[in-house]
N, CA, C and O atoms as a MOPAC input file, in Angstrom:
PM7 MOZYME 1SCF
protein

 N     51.13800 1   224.92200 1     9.21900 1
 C     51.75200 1   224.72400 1     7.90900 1
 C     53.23600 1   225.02700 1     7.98700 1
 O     54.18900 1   224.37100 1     7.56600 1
 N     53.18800 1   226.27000 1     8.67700 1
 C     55.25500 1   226.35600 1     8.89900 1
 C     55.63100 1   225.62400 1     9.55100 1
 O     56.59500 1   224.97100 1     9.15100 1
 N     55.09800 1   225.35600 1    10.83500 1
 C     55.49500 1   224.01700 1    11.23400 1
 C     55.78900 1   222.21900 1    10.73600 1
 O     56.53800 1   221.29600 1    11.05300 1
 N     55.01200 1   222.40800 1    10.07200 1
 C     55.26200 1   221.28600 1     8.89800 1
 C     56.15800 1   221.41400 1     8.14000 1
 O     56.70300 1   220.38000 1     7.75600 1
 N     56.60100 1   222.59100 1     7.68700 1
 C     57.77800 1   222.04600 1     6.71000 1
 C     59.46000 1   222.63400 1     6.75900 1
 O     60.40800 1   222.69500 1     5.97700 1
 N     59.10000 1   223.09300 1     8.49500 1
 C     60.37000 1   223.06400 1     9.18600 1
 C     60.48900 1   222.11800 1     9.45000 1
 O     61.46800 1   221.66200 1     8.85800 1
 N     59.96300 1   221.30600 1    10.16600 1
 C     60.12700 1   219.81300 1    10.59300 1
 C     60.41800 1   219.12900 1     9.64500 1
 O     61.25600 1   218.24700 1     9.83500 1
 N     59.92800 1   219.26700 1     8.52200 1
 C     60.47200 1   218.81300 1     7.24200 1
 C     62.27600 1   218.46200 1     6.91000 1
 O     63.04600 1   217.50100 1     6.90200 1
 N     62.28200 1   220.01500 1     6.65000 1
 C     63.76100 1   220.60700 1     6.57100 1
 C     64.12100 1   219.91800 1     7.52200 1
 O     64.03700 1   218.74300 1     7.16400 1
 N     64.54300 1   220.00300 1     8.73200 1
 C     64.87700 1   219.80900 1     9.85800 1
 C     64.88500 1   218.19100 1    10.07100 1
 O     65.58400 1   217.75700 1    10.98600 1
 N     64.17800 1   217.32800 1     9.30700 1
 C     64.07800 1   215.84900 1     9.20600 1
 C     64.05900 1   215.46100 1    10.42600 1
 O     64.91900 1   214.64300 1    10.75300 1
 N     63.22800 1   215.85900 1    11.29200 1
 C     62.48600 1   215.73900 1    12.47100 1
 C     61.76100 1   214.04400 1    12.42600 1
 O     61.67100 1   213.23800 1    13.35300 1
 N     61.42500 1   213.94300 1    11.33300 1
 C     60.73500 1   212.34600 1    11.47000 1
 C     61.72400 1   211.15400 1    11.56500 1
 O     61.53100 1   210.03800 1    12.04600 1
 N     63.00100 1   211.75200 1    10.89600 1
 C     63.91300 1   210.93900 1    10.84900 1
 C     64.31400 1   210.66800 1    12.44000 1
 O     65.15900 1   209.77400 1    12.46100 1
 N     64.07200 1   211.02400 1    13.46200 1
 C     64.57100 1   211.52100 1    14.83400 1
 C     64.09400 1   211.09800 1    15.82400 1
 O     64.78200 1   210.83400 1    16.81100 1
 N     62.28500 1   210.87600 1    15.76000 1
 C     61.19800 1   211.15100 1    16.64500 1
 C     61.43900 1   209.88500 1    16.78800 1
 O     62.18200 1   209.22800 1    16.05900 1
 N     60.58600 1   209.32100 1    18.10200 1
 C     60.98100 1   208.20400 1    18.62500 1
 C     60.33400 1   206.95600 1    17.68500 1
 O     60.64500 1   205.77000 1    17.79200 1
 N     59.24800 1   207.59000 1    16.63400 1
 C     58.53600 1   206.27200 1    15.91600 1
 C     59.62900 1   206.35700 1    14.49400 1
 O     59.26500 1   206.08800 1    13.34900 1
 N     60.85700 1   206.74200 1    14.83800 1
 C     61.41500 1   207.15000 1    13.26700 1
 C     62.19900 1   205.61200 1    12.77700 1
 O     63.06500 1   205.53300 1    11.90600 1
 N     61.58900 1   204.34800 1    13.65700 1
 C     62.42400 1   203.01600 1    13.23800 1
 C     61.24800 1   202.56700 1    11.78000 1
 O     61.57400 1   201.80900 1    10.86700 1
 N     60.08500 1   203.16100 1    11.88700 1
 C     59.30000 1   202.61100 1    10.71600 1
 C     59.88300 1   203.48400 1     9.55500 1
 O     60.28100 1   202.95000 1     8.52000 1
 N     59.93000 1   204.94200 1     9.76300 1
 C     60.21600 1   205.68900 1     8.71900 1
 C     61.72200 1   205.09100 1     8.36500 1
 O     61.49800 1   204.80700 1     7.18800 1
 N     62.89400 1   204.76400 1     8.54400 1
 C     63.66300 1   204.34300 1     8.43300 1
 C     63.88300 1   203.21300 1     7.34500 1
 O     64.41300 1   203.16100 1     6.23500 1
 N     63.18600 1   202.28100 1     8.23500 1
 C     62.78100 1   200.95900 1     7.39300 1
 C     62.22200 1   201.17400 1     6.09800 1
 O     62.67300 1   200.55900 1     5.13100 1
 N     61.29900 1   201.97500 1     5.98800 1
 C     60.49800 1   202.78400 1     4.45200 1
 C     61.79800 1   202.87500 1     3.74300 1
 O     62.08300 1   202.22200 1     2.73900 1
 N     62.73100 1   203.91900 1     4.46800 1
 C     63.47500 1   205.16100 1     3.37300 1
 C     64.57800 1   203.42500 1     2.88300 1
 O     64.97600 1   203.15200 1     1.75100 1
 N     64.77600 1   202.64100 1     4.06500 1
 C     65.70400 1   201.80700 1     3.43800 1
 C     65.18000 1   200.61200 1     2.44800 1
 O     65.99400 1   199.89900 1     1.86100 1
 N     63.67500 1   200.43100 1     2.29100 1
 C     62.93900 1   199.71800 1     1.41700 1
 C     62.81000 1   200.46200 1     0.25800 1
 O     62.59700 1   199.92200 1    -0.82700 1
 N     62.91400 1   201.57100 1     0.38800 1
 C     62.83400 1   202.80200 1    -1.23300 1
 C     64.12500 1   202.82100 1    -1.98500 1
 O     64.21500 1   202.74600 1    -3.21000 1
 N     64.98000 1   202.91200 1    -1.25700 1
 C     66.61800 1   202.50400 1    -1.37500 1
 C     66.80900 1   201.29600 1    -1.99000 1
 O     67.07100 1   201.28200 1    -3.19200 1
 N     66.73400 1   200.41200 1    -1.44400 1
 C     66.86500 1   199.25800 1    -1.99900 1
 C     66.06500 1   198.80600 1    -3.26000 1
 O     66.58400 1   198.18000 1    -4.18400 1
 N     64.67700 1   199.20100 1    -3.21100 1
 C     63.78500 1   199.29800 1    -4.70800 1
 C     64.83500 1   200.16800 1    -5.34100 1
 O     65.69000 1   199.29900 1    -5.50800 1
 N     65.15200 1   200.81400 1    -5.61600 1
 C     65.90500 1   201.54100 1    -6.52500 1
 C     66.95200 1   201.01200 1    -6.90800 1
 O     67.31400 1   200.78900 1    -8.06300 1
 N     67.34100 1   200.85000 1    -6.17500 1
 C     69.11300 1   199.91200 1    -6.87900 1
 C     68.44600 1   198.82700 1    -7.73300 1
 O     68.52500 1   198.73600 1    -8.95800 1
 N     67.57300 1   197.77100 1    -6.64600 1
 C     67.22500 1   196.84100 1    -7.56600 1
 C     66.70800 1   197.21000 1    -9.49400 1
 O     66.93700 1   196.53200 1   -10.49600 1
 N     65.93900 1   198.59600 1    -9.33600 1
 C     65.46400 1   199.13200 1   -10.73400 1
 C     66.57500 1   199.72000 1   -12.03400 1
 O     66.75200 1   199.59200 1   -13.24600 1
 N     67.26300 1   200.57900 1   -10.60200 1
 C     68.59800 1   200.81000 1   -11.81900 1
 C     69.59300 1   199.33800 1   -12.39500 1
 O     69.76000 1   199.20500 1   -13.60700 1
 N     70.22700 1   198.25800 1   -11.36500 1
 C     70.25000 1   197.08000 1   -11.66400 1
 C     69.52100 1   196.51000 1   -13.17600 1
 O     70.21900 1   196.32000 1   -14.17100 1
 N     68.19000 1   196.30400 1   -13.17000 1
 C     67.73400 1   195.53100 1   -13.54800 1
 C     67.65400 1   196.39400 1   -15.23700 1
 O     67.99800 1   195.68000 1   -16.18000 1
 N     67.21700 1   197.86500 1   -15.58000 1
 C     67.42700 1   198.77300 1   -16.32700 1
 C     68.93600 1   198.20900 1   -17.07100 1
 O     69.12200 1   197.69800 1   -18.17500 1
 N     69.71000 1   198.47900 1   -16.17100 1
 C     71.23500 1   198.12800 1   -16.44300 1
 C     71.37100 1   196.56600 1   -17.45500 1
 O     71.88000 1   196.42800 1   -18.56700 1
 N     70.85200 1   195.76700 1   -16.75800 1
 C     71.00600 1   194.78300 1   -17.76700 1
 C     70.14200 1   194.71300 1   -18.81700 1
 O     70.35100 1   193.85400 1   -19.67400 1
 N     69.04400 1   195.58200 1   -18.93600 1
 C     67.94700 1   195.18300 1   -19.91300 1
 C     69.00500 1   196.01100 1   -21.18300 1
 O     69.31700 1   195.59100 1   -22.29700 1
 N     69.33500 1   197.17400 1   -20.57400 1
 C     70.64600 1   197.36900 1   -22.01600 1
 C     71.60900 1   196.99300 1   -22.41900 1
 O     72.03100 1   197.03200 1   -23.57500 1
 N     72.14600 1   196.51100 1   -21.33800 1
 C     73.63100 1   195.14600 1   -21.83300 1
 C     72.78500 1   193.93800 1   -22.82400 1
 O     73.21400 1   193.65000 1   -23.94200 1
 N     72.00500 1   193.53400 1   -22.45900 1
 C     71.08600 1   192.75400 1   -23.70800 1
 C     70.62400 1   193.06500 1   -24.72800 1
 O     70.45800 1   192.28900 1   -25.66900 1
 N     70.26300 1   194.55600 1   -24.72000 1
 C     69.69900 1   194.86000 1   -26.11100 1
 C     70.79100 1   195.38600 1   -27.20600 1
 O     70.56500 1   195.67300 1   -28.38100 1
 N     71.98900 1   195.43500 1   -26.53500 1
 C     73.01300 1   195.71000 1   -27.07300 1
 C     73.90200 1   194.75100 1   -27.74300 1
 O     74.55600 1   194.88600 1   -28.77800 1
 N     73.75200 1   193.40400 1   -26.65500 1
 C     74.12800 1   192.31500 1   -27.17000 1
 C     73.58000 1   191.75300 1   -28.24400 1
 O     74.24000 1   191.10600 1   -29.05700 1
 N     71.71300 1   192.05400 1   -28.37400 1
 C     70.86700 1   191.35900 1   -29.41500 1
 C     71.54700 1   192.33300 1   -30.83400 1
 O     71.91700 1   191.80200 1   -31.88100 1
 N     71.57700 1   193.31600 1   -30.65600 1
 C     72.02000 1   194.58700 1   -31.47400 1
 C     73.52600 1   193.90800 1   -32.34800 1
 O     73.75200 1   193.96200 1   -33.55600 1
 N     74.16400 1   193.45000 1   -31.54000 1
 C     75.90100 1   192.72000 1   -32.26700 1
 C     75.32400 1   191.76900 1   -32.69800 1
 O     75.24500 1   191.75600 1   -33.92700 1
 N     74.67000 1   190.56600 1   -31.94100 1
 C     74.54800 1   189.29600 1   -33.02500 1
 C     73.68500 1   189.50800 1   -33.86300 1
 O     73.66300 1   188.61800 1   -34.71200 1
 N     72.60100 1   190.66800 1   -34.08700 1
 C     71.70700 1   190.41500 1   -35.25800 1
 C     72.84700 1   190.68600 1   -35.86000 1
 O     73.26200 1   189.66700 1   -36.41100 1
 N     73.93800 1   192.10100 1   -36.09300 1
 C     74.72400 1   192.70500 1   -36.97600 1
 C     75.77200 1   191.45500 1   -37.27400 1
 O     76.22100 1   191.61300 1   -38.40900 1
 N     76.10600 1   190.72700 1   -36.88900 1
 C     77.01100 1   189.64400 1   -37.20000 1
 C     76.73300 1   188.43900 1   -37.60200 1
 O     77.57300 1   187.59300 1   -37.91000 1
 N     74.83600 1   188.22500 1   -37.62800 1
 C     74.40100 1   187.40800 1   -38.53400 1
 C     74.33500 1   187.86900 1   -40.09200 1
 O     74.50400 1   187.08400 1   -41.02600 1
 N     74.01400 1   189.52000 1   -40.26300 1
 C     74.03000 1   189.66100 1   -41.24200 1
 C     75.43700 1   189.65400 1   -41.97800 1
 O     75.55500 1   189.35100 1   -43.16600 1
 N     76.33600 1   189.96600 1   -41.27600 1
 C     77.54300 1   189.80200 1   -42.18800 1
 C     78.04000 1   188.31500 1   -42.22600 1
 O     79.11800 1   188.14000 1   -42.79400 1
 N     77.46500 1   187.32200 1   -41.75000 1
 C     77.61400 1   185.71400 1   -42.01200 1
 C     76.89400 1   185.70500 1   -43.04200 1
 O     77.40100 1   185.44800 1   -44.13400 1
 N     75.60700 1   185.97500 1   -42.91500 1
 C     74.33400 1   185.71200 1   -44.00200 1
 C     75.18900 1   186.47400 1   -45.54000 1
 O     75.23400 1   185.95100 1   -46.65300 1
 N     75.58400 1   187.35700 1   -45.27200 1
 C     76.47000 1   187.86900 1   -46.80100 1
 C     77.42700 1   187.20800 1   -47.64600 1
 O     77.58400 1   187.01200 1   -48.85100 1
 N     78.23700 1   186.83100 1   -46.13600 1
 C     79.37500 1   185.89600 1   -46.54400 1
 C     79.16000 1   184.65300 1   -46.86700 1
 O     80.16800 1   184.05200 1   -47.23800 1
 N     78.09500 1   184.01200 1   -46.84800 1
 C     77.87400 1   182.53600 1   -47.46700 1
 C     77.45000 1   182.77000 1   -48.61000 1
 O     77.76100 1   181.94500 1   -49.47000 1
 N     76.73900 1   183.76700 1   -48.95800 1
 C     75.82100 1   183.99300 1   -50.16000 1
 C     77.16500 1   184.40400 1   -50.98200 1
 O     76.94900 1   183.97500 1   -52.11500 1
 N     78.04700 1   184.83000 1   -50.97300 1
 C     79.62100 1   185.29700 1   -51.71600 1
 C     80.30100 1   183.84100 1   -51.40500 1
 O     80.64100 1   183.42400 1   -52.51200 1
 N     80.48700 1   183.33600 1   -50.88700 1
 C     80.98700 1   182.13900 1   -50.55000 1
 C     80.22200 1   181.07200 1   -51.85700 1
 O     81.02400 1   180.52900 1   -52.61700 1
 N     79.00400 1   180.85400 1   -52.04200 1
 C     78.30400 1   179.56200 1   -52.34200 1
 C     78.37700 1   180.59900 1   -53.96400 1
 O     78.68900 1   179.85900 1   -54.89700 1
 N     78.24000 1   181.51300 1   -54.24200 1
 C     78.36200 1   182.12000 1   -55.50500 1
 C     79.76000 1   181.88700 1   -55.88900 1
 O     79.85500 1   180.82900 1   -56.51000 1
 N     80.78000 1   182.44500 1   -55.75300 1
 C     81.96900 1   181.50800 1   -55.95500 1
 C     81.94100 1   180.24300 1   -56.28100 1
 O     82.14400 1   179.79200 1   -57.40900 1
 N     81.68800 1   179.63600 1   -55.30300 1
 C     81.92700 1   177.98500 1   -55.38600 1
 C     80.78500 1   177.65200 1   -57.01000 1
 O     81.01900 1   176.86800 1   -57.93000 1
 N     79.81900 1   178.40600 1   -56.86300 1
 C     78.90200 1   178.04000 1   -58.39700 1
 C     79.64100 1   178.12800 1   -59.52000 1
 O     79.65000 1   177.45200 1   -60.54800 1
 N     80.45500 1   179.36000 1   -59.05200 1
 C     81.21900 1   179.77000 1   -60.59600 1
 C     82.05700 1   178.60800 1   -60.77000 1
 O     82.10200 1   178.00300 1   -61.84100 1
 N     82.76100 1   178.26000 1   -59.68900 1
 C     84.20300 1   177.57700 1   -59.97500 1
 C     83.65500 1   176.10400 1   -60.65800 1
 O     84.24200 1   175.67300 1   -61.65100 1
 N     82.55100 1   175.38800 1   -60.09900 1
 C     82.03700 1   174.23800 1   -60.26700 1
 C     81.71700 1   174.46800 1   -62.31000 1
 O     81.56800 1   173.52900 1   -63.09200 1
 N     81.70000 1   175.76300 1   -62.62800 1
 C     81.00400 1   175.62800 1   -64.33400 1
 C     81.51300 1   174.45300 1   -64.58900 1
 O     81.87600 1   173.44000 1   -63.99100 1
 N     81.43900 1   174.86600 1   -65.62500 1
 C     81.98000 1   173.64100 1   -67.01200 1
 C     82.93500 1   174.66100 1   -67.44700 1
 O     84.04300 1   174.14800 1   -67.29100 1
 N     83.08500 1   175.96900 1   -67.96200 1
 C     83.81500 1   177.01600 1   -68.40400 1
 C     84.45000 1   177.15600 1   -68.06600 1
 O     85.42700 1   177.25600 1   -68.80800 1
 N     84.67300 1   177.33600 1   -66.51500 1
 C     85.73100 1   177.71700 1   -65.65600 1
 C     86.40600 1   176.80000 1   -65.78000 1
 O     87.47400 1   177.03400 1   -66.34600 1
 N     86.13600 1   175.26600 1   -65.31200 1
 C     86.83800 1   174.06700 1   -65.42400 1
 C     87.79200 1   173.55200 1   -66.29200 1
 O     88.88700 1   173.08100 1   -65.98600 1
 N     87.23600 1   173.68900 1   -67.54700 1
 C     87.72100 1   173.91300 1   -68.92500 1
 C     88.88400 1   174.93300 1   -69.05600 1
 O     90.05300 1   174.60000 1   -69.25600 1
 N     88.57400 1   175.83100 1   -68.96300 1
 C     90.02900 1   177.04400 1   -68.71300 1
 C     90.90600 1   176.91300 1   -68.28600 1
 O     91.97300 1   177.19000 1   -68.83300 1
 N     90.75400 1   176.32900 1   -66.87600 1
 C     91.75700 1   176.10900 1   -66.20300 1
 C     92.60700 1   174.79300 1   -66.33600 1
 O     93.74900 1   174.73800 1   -65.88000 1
 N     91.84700 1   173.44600 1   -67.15000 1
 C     92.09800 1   172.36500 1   -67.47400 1
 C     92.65800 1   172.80800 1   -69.12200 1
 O     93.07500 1   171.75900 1   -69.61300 1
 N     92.75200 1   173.48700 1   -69.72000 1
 C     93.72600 1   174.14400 1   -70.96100 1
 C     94.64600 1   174.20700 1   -70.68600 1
 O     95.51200 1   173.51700 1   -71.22400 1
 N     95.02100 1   175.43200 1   -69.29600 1
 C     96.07100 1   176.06800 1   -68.74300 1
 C     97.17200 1   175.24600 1   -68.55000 1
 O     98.33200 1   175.64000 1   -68.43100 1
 N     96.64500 1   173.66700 1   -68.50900 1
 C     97.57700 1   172.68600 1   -67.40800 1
 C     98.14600 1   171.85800 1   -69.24500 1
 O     99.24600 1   171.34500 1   -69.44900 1
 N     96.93600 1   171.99300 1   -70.34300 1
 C     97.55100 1   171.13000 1   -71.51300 1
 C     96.38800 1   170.06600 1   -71.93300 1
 O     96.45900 1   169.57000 1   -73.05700 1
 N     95.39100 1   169.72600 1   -71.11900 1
 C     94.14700 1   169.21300 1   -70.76300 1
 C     92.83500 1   169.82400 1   -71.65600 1
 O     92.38000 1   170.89200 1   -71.24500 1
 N     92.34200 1   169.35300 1   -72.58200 1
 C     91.44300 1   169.63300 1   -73.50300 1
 C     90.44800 1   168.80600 1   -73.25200 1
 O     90.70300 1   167.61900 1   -73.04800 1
 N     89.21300 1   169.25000 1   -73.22300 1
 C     87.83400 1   168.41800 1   -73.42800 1
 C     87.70500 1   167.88500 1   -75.01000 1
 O     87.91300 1   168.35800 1   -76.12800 1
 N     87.18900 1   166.49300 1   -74.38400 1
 C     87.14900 1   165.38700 1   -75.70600 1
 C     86.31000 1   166.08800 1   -76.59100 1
 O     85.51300 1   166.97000 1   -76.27200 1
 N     86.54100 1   165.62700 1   -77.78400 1
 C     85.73200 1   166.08200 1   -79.01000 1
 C     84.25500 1   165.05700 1   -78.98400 1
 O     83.07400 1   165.37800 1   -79.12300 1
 N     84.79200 1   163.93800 1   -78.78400 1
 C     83.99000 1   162.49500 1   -78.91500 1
 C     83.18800 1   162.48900 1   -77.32800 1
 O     83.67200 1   162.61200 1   -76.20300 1
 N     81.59300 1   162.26600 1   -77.84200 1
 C     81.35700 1   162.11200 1   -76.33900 1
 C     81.19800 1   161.06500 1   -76.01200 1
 O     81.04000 1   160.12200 1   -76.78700 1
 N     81.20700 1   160.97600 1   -74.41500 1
 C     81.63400 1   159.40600 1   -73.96600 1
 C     80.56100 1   158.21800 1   -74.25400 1
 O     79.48700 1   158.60300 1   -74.71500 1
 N     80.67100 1   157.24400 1   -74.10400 1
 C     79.86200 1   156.26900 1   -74.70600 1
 C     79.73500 1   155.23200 1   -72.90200 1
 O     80.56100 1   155.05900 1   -72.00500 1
 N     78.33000 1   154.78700 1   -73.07900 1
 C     78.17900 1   154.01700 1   -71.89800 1
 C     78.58100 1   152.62600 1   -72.33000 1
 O     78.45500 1   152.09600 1   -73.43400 1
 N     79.17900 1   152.08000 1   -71.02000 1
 C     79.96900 1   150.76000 1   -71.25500 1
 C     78.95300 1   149.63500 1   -70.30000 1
 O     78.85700 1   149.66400 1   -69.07300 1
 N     78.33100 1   148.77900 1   -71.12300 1
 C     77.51700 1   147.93000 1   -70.15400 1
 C     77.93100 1   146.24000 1   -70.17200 1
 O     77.99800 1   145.46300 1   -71.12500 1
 N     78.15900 1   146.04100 1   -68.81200 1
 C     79.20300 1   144.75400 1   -69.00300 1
 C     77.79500 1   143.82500 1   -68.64900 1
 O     76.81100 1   144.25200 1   -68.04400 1
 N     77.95100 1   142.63500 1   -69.11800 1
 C     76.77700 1   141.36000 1   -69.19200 1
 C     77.55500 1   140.71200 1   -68.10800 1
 O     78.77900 1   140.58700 1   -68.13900 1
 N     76.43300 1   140.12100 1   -66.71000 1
 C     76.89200 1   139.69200 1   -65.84600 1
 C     76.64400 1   137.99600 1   -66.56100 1
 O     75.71800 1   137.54900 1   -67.23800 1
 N     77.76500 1   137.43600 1   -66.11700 1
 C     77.64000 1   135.78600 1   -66.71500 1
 C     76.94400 1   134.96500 1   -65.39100 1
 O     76.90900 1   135.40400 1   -64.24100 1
 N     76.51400 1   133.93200 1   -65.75800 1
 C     76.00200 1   133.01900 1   -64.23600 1
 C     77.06600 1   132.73300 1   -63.56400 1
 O     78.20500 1   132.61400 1   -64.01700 1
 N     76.59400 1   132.57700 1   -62.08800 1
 C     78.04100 1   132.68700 1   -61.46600 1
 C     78.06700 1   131.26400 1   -60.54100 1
 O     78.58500 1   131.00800 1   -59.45400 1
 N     77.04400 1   130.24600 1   -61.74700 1
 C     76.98600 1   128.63800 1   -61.38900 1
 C     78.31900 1   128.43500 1   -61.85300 1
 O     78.58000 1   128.94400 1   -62.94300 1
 N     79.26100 1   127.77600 1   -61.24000 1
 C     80.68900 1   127.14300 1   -61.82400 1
 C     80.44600 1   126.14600 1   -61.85300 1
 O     81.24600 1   125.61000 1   -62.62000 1
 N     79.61200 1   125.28000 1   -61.37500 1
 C     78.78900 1   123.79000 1   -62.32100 1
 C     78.74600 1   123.80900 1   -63.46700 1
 O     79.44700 1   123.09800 1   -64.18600 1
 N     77.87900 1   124.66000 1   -63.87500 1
 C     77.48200 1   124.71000 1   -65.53100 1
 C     78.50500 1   124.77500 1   -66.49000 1
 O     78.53000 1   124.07300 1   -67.50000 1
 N     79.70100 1   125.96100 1   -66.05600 1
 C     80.60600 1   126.28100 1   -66.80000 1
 C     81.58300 1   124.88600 1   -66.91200 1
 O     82.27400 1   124.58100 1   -67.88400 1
 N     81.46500 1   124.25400 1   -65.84400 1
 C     82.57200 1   123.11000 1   -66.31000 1
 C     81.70100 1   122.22200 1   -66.82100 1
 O     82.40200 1   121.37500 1   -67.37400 1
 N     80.53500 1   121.92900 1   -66.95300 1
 C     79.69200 1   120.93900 1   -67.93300 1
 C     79.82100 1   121.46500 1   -69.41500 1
 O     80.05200 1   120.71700 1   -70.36500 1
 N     79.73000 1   122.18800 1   -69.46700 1
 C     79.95500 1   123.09600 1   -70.97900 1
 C     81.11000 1   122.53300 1   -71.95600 1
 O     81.34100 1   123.09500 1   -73.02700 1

């Protein structure tokens, strides 16, 4: 047992003449690892990224809804009116009347027999 974990300490396996397998291990454990911290690494650059565009959809999603509310107001009839005073522009008293024109035949035979 002391012998075991002087050799330990001592990284005796690292040394011994079969130490090209142990090697190969420690540099396959090595390399798993980077690859894990790597891959860790980007899984939070993404969730960080998902994190900004949800937050910057919602402040689009706000701003149209303030945007298209505006534009409702401005479209009234009230508003329109107000501002069509301002200029000297009054809404008619009389409301408008539909104008329906009679299409005539558009034989120019007939009309010169006539």
């Amino acid at each position: 047992m002391k012998e075991g974990v002087y050799s330990l300490l001592k990284a005796k396996f690292l040394i011994s003449d079969d130490a090209l397998k142990n090697w190969r291990f420690i540099v396959f454990l090595i390399l798993l690892a980077m690859i894990m911290i790597a891959n860790s690494h980007r899984y939070e650059q993404k969730t960080f990224r998902i994190t900004e565009l949800t937050n910057e959809v919602k402040e689009l999603r706000s701003e149209f809804v303030d945007r298209r509310s505006e534009l409702m107001e401005l479209k009234m009839e009230s508003t329109i009116s107000a501002e069509m005073e301002a200029k000297g522009i009054q809404p008619s008293s009389v409301p408008p009347k539909k104008i329906k024109v009679k299409e005539e035949e558009k034989n120019i035979l007939k009309k010169i027999w006539q």
